[in-house]
C-alpha positions in Angstrom: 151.0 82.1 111.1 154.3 82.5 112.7 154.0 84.1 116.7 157.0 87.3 116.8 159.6 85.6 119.0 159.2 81.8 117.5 162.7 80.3 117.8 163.8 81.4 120.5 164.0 79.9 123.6 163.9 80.9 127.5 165.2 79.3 130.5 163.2 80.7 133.2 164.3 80.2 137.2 162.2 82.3 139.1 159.2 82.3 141.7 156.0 84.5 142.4 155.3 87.0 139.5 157.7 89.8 138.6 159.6 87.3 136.8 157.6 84.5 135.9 154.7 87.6 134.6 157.6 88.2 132.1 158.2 84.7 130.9 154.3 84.3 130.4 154.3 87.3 128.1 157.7 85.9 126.0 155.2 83.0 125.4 152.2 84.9 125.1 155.0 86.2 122.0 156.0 82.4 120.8 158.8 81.7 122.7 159.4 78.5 124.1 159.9 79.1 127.6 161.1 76.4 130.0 160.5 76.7 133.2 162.7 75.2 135.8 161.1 74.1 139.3 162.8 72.7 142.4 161.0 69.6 144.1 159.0 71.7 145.9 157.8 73.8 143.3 157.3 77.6 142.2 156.1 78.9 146.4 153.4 80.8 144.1 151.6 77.4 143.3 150.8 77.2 147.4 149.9 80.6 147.3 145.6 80.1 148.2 145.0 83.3 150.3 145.1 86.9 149.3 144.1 88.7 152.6 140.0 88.1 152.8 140.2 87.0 148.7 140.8 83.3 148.3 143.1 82.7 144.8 142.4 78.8 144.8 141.1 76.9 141.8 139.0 74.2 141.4 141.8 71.6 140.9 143.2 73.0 144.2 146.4 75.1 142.8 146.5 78.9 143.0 145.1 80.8 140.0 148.1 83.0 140.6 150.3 80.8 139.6 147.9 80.4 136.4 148.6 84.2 135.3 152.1 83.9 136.1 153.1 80.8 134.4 151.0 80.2 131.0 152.1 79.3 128.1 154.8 77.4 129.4 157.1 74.1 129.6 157.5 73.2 133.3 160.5 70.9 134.4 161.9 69.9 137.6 165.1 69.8 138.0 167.7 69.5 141.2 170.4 72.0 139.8 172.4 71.9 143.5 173.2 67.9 142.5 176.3 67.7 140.2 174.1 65.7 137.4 171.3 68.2 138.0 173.7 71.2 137.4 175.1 70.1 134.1 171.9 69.1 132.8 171.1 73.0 133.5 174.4 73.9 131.7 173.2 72.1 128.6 170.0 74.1 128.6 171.8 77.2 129.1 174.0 76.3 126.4 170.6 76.0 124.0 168.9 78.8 125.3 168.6 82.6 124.0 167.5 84.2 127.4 167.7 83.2 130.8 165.4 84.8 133.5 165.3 85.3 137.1 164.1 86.8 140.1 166.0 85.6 142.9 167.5 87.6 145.5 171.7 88.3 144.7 172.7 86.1 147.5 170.7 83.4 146.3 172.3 83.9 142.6 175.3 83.5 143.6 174.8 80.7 146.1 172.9 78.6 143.0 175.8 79.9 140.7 173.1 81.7 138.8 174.8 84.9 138.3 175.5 87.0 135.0 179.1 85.5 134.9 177.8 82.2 135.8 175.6 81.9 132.3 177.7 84.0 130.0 180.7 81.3 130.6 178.2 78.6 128.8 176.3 80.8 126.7 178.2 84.4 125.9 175.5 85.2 123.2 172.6 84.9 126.3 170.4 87.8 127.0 170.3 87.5 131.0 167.2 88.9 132.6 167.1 89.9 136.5 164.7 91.3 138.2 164.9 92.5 141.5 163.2 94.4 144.3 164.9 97.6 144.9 167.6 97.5 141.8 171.4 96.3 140.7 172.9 99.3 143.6 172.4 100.4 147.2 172.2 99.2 150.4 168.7 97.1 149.8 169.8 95.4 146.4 169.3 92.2 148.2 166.7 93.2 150.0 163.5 91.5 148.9 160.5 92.6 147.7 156.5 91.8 146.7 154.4 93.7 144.8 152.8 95.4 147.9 155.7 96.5 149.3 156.7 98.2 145.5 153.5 99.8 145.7 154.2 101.8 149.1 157.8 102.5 148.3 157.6 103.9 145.2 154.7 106.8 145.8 152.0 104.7 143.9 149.9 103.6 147.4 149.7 107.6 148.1 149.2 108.1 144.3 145.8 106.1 145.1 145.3 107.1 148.7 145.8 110.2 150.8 144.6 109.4 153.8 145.5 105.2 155.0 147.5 103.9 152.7 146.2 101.6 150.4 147.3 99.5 147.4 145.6 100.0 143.6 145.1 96.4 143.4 146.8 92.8 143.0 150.1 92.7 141.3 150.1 96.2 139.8 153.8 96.9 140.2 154.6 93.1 139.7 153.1 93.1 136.7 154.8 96.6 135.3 158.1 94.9 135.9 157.3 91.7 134.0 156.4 94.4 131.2 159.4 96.7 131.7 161.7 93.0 131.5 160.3 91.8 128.7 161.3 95.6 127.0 164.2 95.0 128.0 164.8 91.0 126.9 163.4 91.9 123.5 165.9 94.9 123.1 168.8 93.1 124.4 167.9 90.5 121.4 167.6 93.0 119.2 170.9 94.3 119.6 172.4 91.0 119.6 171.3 90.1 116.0 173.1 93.1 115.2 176.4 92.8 117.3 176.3 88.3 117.8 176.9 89.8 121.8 174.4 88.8 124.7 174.1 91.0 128.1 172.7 91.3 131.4 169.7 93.2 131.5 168.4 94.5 135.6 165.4 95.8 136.3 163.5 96.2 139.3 159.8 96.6 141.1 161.1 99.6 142.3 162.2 101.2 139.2 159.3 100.0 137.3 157.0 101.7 139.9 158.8 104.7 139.3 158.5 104.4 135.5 154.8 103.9 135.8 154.3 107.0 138.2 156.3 109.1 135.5 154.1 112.2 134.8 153.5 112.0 139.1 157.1 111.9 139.5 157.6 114.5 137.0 154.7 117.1 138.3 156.4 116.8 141.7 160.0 117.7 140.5 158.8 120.4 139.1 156.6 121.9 141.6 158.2 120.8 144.7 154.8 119.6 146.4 153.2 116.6 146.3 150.2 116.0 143.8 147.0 116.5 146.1 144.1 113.7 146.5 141.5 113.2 144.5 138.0 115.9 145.6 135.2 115.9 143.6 134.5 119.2 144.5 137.8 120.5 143.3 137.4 119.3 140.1 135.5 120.6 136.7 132.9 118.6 136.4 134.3 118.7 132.0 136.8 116.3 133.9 135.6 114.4 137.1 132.8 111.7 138.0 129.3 111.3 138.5 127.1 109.1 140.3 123.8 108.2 137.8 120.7 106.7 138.4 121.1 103.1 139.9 124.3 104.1 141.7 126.4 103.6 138.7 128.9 106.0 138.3 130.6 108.1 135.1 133.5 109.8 134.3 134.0 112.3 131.8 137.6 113.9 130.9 137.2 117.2 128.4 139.8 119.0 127.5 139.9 122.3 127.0 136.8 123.3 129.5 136.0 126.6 127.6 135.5 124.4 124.7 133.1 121.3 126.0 131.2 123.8 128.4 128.6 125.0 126.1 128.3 121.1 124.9 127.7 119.8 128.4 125.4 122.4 129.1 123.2 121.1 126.4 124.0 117.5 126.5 122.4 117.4 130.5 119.7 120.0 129.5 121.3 122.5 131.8 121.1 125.4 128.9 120.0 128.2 131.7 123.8 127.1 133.4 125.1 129.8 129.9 123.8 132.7 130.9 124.2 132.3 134.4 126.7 135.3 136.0 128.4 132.9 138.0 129.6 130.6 135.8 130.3 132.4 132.4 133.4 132.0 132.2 136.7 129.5 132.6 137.8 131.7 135.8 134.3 132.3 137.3 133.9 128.4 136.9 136.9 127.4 138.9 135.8 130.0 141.9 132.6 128.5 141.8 133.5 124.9 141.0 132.2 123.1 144.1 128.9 124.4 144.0 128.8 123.7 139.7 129.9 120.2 140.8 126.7 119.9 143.3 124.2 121.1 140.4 125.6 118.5 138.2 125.3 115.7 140.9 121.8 117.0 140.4 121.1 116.2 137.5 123.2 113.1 136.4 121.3 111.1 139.4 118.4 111.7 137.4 119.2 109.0 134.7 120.7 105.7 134.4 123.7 105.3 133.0 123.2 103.8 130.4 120.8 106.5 129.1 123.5 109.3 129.5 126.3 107.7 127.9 124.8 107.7 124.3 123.6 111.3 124.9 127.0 112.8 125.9 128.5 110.3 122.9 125.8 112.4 120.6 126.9 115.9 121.7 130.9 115.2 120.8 131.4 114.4 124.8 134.3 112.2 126.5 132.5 110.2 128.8 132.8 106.7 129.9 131.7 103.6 132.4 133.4 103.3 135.5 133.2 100.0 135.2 134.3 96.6 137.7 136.7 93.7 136.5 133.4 91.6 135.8 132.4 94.2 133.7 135.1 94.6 131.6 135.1 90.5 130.4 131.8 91.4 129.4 132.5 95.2 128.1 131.8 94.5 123.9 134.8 96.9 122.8 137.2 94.6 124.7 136.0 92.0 123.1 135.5 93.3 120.2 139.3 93.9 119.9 140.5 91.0 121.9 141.6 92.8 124.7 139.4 90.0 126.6 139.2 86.3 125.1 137.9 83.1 125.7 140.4 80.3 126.6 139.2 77.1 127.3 141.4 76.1 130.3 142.1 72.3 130.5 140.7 71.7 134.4 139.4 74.7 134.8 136.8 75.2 131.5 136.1 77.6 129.9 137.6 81.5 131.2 137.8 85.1 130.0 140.9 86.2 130.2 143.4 89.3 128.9 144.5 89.0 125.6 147.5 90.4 124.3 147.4 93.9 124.2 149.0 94.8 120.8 147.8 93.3 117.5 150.5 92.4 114.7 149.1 92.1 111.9 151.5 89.2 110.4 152.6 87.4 113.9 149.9 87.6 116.1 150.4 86.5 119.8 148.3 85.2 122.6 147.8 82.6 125.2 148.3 79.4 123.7 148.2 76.8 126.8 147.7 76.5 130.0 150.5 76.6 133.1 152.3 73.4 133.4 151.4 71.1 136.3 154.8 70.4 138.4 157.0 68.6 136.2 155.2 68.0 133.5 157.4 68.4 130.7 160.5 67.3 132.6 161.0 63.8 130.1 160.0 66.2 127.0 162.2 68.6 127.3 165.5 67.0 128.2 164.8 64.4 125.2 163.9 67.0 122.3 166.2 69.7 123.8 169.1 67.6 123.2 170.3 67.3 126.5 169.3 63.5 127.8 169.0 60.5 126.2 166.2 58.3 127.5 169.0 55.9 129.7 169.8 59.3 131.2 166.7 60.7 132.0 165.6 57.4 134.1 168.8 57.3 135.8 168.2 61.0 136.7 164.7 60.1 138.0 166.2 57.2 139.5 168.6 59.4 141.6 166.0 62.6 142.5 168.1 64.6 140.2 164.5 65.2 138.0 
């Protein structure tokens, strides 16, 4: 069957993963994407060290560059030699999108601005992504993923006290999804007007766009949304440690409706008629010492014996589970949220699927990243934009 975005083609010339993230989900899609690399190649494939975590595979390149890059054709190309650069005009000239990440100045040192593209290709769709947006004094400021995280609330979202991020590439990754909305839009409304346009988007707005009921909660109430206490919590919506010391969490809304059903589903029936907790409002005022009795008695079973007894009493509870857990959790695979891909060096992986089934053009990962170069010679010949004399005289002069 046919992938959703077969046909069209990307021209990719980006680094680390805010970017390339949304190239790998156009292919994820079935676009062809191309990939252009400089001599020295995508920074990200050099990447080996994470703090204390070590991201290097087995054949000695970064996995990052693995989730940032699959699915694609990689080419390298010189585009600041005069043969290099029309070579790159010709690709422009076949492409539907172009993508990068680069910092303003660099765009417009490379001559990879808006402008730039749209005088060889006025139908493109051109994709930017940037740190901190198209205005203000920091739109050529750069940016990582880490630095997103602090600047747009989500590191205090996570952490009240020292500030901490929610994980690797969070905020990279929103902005490779929040580009990709935007490419496939901007295509969209070209097959309906036969006009391209640039489309920006940043790590900082995408931060923002992920933190949108935060954001929200705090315009509205003018304070900031407090950090995460047990004891302040029902425990209809709030986490438990089980036997074993794996943990639970249960969200039940509204309380006065669930509270009779936990009561019964934990064997805690006496909790009903007791005078300080009989109703919504005697519950809150009492709320730390509930959430003690129910530490109580969820340590008394494992957790896999209380999830099926909650299921059983119409509860809202589920595994607080780790990232090993989750390639091995049987709904994800069940739905192919998690699949096996048999990687060509490194074996055989479990890794994301795509997260939205269609049910005539399905997507998913369909090859590995390319090594550096490797479809250089492929490309230029079945692109159109090199005969074979050309393309050895090009690698005869370090163009490719």
């Amino acid at each position: 069957m046919n992938k959703p975005l077969d046909g069209i083609r990307v021209l990719e010339y980006a680094t680390f993963h805010a970017g390339p993230g949304a190239g790998a989900i156009l292919a994820d899609l079935g676009a062809e994407v191309i990939k252009v690399e400089t001599k020295e190649g995508d920074a990200l494939r050099r990447w080996h060290r994470l703090g204390s975590y070590v991201v290097t595979q087995s054949d000695g390149q970064s996995y990052m560059y693995e989730v940032s890059n699959r699915g694609k054709k990689g080419i390298v190309l010189d585009i600041t030699q005069e043969k290099g650069r029309k070579v790159f005009d010709r690709l422009v000239q076949q492409s539907d999108v172009f993508l990068t990440n680069l910092r303003y100045s660099t765009v417009y040192k490379l001559g990879l601005d808006y402008d730039s593209i749209a005088k060889e290709n006025p139908r493109i769709v051109y994709s930017r992504i940037s740190g901190y947006g198209a205005n203000g004094e920091d739109r050529d400021q750069g940016a990582y993923d880490f630095l997103a995280q602090a600047r747009c609330g989500f590191m205090r979202a996570v952490s009240d006290g020292v500030p901490a991020p929610g994980g690797v590439g969070i905020i990279d990754q929103a902005a490779s999804i929040a580009a990709t909305h935007g490419i496939i839009t901007a295509l969209f409304v070209r097959e309906r007007t036969g006009k391209g346009q640039e489309v920006h988007s940043s790590l900082l707005s995408s931060g923002s766009w992920l933190l949108h009921v935060n954001l929200m909660a705090v315009s509205l109430t003018q304070k900031n949304l407090p950090a995460w206490d047990r004891s302040l919590q029902s425990p209809l919506r709030n986490t438990f440690r089980c036997k074993g010391e794996e943990w639970i969490v249960g969200t039940n809304h509204p309380p006065a409706k669930y509270w009779e059903s936990l009561c019964r589903a934990t064997g805690s029936n006496h909790l009903l008629d007791d005078p300080r907790f009989d109703t919504d409002e005697k519950r809150w005022q009492n709320n730390s010492e509930l959430v003690e009795i129910f530490d109580e008695v969820f340590a008394t079973k494992t957790r896999k014996e209380w999830l099926p007894i909650l299921k059983r009493h119409g509860m809202m509870f589920s595994p607080v589970q780790s990232c090993p857990e989750l390639l091995a959790d049987p709904q994800a695979l069940a739905n192919d949220y998690v699949v096996d891909f048999d990687h060509p060096s490194l074996g055989p992986l479990r890794v994301p699927g795509y997260p939205i089934h269609f049910s005539e053009t399905p997507a998913d990962t369909r090859q590995a990243a390319p090594q550096h170069g490797e479809h250089t010679e492929e490309v230029l010949r079945n692109v159109g934009c090199c005969s074979q004399q050309e393309i050895e005289v090009l690698r005869r002069e370090g163009v490719i």
